[in-house]
N, CA, C and O atoms as a Tinker XYZ file with bonds, in Angstrom:
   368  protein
     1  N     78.034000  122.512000  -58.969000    73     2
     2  CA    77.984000  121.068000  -59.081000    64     1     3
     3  C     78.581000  120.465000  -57.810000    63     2     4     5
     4  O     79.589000  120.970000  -57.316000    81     3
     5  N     77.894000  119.233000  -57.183000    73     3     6
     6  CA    78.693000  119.084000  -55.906000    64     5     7
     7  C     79.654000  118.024000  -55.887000    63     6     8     9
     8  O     79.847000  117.448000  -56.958000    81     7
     9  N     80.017000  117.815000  -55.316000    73     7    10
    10  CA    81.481000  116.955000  -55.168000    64     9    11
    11  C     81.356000  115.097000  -55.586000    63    10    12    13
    12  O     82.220000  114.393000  -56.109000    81    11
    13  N     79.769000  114.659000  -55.060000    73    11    14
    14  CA    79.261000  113.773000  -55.320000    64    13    15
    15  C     79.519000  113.304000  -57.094000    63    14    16    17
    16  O     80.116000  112.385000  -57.655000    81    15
    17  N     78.700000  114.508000  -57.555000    73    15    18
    18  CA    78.296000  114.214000  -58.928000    64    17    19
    19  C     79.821000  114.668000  -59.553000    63    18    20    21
    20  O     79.890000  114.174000  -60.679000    81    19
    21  N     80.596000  115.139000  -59.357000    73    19    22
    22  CA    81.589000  115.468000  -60.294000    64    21    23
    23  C     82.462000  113.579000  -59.979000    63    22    24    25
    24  O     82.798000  113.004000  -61.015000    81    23
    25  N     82.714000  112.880000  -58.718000    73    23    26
    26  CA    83.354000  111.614000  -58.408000    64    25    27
    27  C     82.249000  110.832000  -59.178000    63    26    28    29
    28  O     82.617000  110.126000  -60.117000    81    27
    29  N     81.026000  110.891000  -58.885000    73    27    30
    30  CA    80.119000  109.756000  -60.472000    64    29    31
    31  C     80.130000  110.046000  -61.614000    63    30    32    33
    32  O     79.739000  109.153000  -62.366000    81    31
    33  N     80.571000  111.400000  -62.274000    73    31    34
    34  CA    80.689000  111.663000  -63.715000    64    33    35
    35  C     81.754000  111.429000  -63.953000    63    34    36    37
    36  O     81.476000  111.556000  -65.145000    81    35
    37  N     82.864000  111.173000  -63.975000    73    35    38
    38  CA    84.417000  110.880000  -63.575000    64    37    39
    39  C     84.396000  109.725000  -63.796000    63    38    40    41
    40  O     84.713000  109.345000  -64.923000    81    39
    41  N     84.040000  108.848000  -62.861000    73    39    42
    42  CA    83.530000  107.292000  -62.672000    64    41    43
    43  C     83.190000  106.599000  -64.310000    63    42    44    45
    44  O     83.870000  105.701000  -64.805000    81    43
    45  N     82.426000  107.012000  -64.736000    73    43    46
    46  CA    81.248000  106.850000  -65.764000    64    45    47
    47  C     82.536000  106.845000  -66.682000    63    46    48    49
    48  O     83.067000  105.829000  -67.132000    81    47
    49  N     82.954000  108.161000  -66.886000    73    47    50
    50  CA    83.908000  108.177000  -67.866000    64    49    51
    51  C     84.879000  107.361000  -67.796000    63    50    52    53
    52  O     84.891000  106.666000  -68.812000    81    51
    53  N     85.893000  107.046000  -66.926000    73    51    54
    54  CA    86.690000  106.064000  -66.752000    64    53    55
    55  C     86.626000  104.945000  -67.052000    63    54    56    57
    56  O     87.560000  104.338000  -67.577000    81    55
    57  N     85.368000  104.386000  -66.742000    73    55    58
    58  CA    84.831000  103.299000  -67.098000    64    57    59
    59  C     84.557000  102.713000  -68.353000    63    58    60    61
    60  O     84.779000  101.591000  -68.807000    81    59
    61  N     83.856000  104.048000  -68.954000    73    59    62
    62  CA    84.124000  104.248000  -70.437000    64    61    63
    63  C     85.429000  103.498000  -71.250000    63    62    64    65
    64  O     85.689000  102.449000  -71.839000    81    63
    65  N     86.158000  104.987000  -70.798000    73    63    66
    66  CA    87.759000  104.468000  -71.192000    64    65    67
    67  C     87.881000  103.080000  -71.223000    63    66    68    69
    68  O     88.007000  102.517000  -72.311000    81    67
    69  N     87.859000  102.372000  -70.050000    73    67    70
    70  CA    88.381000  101.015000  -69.895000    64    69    71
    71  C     87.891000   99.774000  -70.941000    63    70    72    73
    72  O     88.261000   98.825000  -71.632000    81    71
    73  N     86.726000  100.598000  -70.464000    73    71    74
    74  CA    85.827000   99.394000  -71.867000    64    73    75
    75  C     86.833000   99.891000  -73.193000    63    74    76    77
    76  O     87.604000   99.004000  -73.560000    81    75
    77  N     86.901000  100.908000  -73.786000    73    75    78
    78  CA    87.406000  100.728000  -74.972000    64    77    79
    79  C     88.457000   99.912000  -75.277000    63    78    80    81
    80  O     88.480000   99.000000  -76.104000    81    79
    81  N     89.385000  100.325000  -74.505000    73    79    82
    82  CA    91.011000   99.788000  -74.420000    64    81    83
    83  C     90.849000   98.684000  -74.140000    63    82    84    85
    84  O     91.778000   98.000000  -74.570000    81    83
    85  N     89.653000   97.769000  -73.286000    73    83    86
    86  CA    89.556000   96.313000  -73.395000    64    85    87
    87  C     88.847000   95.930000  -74.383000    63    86    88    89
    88  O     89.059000   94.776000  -74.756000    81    87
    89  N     87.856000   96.684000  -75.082000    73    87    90
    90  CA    87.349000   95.678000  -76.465000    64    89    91
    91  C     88.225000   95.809000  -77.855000    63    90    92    93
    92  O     88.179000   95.002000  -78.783000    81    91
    93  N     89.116000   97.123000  -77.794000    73    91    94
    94  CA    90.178000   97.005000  -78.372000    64    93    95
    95  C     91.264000   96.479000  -78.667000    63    94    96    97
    96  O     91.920000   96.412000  -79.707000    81    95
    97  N     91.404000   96.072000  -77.543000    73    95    98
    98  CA    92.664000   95.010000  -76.811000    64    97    99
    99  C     94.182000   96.108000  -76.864000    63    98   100   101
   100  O     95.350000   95.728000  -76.948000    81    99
   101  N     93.819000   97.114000  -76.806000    73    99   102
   102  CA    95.494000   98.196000  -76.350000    64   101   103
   103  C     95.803000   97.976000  -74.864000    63   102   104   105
   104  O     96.078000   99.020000  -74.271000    81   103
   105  N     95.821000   96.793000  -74.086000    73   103   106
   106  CA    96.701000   96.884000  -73.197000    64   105   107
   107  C     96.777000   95.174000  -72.710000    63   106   108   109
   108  O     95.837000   94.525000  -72.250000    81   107
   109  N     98.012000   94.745000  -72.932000    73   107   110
   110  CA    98.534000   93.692000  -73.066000    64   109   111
   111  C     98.719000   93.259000  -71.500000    63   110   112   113
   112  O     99.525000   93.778000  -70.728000    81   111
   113  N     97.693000   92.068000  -71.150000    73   111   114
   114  CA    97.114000   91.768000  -70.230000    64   113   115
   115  C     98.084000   90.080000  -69.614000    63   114   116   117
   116  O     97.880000   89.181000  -68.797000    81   115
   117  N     99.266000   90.502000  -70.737000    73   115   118
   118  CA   100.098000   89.330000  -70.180000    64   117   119
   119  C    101.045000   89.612000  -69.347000    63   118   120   121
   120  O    101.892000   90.271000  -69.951000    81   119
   121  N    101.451000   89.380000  -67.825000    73   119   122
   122  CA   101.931000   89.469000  -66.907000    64   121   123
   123  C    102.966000   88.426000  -66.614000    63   122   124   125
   124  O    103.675000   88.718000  -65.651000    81   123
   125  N    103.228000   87.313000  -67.183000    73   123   126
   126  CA   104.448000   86.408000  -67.381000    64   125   127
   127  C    105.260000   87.278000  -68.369000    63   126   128   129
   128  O    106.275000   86.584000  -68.424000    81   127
   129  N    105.499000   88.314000  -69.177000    73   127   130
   130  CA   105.977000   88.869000  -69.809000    64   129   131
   131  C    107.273000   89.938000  -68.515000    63   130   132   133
   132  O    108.388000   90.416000  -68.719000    81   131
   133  N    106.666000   89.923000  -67.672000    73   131   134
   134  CA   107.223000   91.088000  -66.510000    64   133   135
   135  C    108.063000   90.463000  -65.919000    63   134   136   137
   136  O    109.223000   90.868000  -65.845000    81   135
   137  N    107.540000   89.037000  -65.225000    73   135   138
   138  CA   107.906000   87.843000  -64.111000    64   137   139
   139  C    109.573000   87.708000  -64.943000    63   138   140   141
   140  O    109.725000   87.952000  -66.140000    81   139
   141  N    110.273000   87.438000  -64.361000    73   139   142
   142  CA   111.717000   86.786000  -64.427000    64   141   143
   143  C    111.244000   85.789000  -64.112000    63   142   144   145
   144  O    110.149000   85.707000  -63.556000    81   143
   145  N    112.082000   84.691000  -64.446000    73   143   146
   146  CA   111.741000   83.378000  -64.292000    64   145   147
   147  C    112.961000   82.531000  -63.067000    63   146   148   149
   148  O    112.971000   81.742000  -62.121000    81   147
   149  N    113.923000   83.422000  -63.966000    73   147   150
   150  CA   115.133000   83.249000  -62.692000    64   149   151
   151  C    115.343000   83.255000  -61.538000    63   150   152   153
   152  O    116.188000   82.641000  -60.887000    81   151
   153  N    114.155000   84.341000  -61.072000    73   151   154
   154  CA   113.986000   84.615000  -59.837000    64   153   155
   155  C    112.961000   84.054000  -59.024000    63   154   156   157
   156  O    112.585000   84.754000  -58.084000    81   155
   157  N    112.244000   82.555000  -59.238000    73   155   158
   158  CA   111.124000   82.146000  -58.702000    64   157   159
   159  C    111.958000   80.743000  -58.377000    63   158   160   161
   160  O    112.944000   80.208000  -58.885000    81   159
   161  N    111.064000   80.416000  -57.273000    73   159   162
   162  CA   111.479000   78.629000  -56.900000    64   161   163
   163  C    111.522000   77.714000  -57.762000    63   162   164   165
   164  O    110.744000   77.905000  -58.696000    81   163
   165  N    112.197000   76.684000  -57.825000    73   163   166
   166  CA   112.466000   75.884000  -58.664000    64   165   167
   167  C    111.651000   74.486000  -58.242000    63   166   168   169
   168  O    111.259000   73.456000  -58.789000    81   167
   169  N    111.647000   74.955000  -57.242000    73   167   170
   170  CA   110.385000   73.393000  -56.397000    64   169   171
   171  C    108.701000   73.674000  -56.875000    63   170   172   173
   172  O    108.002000   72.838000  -57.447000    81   171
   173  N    108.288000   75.008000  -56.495000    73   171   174
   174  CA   106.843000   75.596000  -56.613000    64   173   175
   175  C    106.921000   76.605000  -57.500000    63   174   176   177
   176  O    105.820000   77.132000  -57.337000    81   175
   177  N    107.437000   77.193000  -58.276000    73   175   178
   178  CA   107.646000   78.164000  -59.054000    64   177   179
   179  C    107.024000   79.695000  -58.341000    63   178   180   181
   180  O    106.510000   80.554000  -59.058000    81   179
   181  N    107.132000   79.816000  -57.224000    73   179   182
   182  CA   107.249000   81.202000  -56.530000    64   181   183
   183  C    107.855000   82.274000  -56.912000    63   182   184   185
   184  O    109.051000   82.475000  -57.121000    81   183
   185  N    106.911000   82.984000  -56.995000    73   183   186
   186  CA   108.271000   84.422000  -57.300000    64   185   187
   187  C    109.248000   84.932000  -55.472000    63   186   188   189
   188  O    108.821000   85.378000  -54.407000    81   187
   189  N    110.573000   84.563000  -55.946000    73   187   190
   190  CA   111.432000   85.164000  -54.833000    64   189   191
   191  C    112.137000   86.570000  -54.454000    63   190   192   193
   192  O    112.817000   86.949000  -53.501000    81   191
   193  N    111.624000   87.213000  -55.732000    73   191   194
   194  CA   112.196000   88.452000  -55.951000    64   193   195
   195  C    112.202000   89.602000  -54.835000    63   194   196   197
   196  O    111.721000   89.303000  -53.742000    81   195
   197  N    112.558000   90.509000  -54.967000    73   195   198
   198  CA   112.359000   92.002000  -54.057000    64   197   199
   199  C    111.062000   91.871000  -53.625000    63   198   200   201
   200  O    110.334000   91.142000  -54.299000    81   199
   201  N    110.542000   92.489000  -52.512000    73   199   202
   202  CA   108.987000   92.851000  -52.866000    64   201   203
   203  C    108.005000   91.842000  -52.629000    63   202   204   205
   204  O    106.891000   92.191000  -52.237000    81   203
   205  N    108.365000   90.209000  -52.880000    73   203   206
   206  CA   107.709000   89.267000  -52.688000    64   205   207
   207  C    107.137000   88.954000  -51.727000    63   206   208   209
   208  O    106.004000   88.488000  -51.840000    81   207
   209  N    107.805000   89.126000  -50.327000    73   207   210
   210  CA   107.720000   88.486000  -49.288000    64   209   211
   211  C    108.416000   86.921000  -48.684000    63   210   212   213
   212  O    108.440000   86.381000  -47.578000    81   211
   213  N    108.902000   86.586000  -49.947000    73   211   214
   214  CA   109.515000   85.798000  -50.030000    64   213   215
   215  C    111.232000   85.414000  -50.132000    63   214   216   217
   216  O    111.758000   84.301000  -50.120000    81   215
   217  N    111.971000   87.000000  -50.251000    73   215   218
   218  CA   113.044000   86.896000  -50.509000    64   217   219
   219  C    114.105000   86.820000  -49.687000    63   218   220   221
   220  O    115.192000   86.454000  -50.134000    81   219
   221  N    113.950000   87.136000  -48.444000    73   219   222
   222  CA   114.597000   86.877000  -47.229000    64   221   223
   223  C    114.820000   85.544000  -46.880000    63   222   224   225
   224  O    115.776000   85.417000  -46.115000    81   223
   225  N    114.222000   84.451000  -47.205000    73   223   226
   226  CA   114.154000   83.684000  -46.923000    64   225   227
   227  C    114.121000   82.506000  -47.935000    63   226   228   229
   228  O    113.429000   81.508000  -47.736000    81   227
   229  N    115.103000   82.714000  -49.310000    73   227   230
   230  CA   114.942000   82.053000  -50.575000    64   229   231
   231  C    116.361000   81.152000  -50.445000    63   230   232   233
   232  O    116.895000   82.086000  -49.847000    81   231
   233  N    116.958000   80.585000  -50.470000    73   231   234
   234  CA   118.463000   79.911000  -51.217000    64   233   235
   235  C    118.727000   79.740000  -52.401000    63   234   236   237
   236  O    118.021000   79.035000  -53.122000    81   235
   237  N    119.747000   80.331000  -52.798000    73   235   238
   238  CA   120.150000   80.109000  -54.146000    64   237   239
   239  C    120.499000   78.286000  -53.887000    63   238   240   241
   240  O    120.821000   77.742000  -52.831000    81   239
   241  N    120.289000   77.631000  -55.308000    73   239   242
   242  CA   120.515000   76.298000  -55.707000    64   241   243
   243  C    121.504000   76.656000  -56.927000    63   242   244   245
   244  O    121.454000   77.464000  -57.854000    81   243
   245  N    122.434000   75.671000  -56.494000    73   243   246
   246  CA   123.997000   76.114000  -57.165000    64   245   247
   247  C    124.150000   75.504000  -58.722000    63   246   248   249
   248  O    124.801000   75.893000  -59.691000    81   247
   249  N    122.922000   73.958000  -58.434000    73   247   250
   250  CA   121.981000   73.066000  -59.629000    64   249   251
   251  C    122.283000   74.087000  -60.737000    63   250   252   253
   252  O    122.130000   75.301000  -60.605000    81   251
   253  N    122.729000   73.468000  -61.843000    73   251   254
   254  CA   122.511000   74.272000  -63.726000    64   253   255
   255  C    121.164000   73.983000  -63.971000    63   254   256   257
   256  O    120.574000   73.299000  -63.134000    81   255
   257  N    120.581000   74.370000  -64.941000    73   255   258
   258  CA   119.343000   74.039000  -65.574000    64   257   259
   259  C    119.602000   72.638000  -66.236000    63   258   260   261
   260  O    118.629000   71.921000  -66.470000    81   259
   261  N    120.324000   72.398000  -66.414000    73   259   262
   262  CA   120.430000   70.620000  -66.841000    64   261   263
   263  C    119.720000   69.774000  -65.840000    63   262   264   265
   264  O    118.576000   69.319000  -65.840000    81   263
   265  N    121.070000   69.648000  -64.669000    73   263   266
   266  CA   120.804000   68.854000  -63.560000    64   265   267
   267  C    119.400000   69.189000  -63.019000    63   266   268   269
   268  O    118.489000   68.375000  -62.866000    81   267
   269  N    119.371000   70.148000  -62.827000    73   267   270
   270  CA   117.557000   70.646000  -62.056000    64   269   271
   271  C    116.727000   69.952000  -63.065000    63   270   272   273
   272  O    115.626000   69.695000  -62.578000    81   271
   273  N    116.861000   69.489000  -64.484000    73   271   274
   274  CA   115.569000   69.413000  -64.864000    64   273   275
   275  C    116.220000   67.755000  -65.189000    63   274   276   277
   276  O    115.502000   67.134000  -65.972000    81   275
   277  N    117.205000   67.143000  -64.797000    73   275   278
   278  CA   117.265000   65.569000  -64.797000    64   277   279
   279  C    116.986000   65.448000  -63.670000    63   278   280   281
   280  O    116.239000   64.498000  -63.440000    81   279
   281  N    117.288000   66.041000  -62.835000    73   279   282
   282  CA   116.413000   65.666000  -60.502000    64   281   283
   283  C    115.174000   65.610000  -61.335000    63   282   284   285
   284  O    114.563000   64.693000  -60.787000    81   283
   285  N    114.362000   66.063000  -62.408000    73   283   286
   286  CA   112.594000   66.053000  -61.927000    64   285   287
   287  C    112.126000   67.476000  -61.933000    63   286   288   289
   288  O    111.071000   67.800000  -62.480000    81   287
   289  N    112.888000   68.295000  -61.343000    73   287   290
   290  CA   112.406000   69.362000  -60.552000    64   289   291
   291  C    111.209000   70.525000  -61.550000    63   290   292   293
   292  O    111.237000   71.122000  -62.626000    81   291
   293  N    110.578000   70.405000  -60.787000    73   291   294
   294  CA   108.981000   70.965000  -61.376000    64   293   295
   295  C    109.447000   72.852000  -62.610000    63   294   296   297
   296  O    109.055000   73.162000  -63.735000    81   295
   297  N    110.272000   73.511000  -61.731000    73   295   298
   298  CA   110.660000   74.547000  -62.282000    64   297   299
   299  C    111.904000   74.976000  -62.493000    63   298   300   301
   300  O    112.417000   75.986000  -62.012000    81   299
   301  N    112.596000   73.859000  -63.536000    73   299   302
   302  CA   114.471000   73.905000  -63.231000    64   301   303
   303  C    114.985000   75.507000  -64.095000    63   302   304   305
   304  O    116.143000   75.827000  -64.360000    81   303
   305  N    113.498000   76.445000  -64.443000    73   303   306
   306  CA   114.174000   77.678000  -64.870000    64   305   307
   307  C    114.793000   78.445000  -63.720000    63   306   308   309
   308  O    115.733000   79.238000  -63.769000    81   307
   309  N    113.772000   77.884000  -62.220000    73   307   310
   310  CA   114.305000   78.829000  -61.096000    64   309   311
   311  C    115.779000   78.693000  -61.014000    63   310   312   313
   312  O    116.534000   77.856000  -61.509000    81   311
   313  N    116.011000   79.788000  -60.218000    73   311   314
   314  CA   117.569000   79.688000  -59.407000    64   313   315
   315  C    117.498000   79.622000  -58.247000    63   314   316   317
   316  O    118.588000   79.666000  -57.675000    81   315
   317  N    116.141000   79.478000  -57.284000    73   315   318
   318  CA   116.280000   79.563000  -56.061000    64   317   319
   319  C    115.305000   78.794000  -55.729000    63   318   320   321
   320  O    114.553000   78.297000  -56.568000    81   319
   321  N    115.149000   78.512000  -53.846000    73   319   322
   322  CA   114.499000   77.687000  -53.394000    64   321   323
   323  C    113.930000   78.437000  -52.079000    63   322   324   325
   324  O    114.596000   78.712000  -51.081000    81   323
   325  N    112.495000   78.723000  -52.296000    73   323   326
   326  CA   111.539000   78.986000  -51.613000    64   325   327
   327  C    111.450000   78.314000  -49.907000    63   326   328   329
   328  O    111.352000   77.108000  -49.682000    81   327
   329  N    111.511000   79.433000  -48.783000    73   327   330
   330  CA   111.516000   79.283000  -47.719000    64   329   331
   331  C    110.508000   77.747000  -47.108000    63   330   332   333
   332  O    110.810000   76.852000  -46.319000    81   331
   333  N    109.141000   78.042000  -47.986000    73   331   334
   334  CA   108.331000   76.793000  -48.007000    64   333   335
   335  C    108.266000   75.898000  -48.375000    63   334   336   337
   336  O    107.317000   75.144000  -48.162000    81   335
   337  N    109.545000   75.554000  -49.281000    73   335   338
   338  CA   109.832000   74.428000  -50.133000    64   337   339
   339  C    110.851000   74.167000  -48.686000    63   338   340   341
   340  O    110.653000   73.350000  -47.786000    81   339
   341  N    111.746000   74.951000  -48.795000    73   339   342
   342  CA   112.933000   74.313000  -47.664000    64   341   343
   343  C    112.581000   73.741000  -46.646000    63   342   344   345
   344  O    113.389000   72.932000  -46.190000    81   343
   345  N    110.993000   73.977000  -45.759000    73   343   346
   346  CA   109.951000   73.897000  -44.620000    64   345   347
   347  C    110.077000   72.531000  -45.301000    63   346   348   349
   348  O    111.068000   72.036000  -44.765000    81   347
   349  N    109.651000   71.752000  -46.103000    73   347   350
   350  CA   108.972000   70.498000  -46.660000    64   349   351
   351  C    110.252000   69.573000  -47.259000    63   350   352   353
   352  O    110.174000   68.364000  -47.477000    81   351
   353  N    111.424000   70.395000  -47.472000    73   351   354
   354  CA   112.311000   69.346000  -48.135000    64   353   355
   355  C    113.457000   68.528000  -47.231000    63   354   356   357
   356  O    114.557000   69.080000  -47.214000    81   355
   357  N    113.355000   67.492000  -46.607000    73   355   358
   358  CA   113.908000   66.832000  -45.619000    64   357   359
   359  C    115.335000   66.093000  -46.301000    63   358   360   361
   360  O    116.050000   65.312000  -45.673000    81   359
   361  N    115.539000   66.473000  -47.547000    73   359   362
   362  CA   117.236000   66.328000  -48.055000    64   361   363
   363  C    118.212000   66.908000  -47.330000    63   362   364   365
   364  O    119.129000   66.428000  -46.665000    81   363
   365  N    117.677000   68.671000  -47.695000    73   363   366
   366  CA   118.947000   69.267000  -46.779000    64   365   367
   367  C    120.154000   69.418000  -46.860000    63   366   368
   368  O    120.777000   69.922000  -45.926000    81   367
């Protein structure tokens, strides 16, 4: 059998698989379940975490969840403030 047909019979099957487990619904396709919330901007709701690309360059906001969500502020679950929010916020 050559190498071709064993990577398309493989294929086929996998595919298989997937369909089941999605018309079944065995794999829980909710991903806000993972996200911390703590760890995203409080201006844009960014994730700031490890890994992001974003975390080098985040500030913690010292703000409680009270005050953050009497300012207005779009995501007063965050604890931090996104490099691109800081780019745009002329408070300071």
């Amino acid at each position: 059998m050559s190498t071709m047909a064993i990577i398309i019979a493989l294929f086929l099957v996998l595919r298989q698989v997937a369909k089941v487990f999605n018309d079944n619904k065995l794999v829980d396709k909710s991903f806000d379940l993972l996200k911390d919330k703590e760890t995203s901007c409080n201006r844009c709701g960014r994730d700031v975490s490890i890994g992001s690309g974003f975390w080098s360059k985040r500030l913690s906001d010292k703000d409680n969840f009270e005050v953050r969500k009497s300012k207005g502020v779009k995501y007063p679950e965050g604890n931090y403030i996104c490099g691109e929010c800081l780019k745009g916020d002329t408070r300071k």
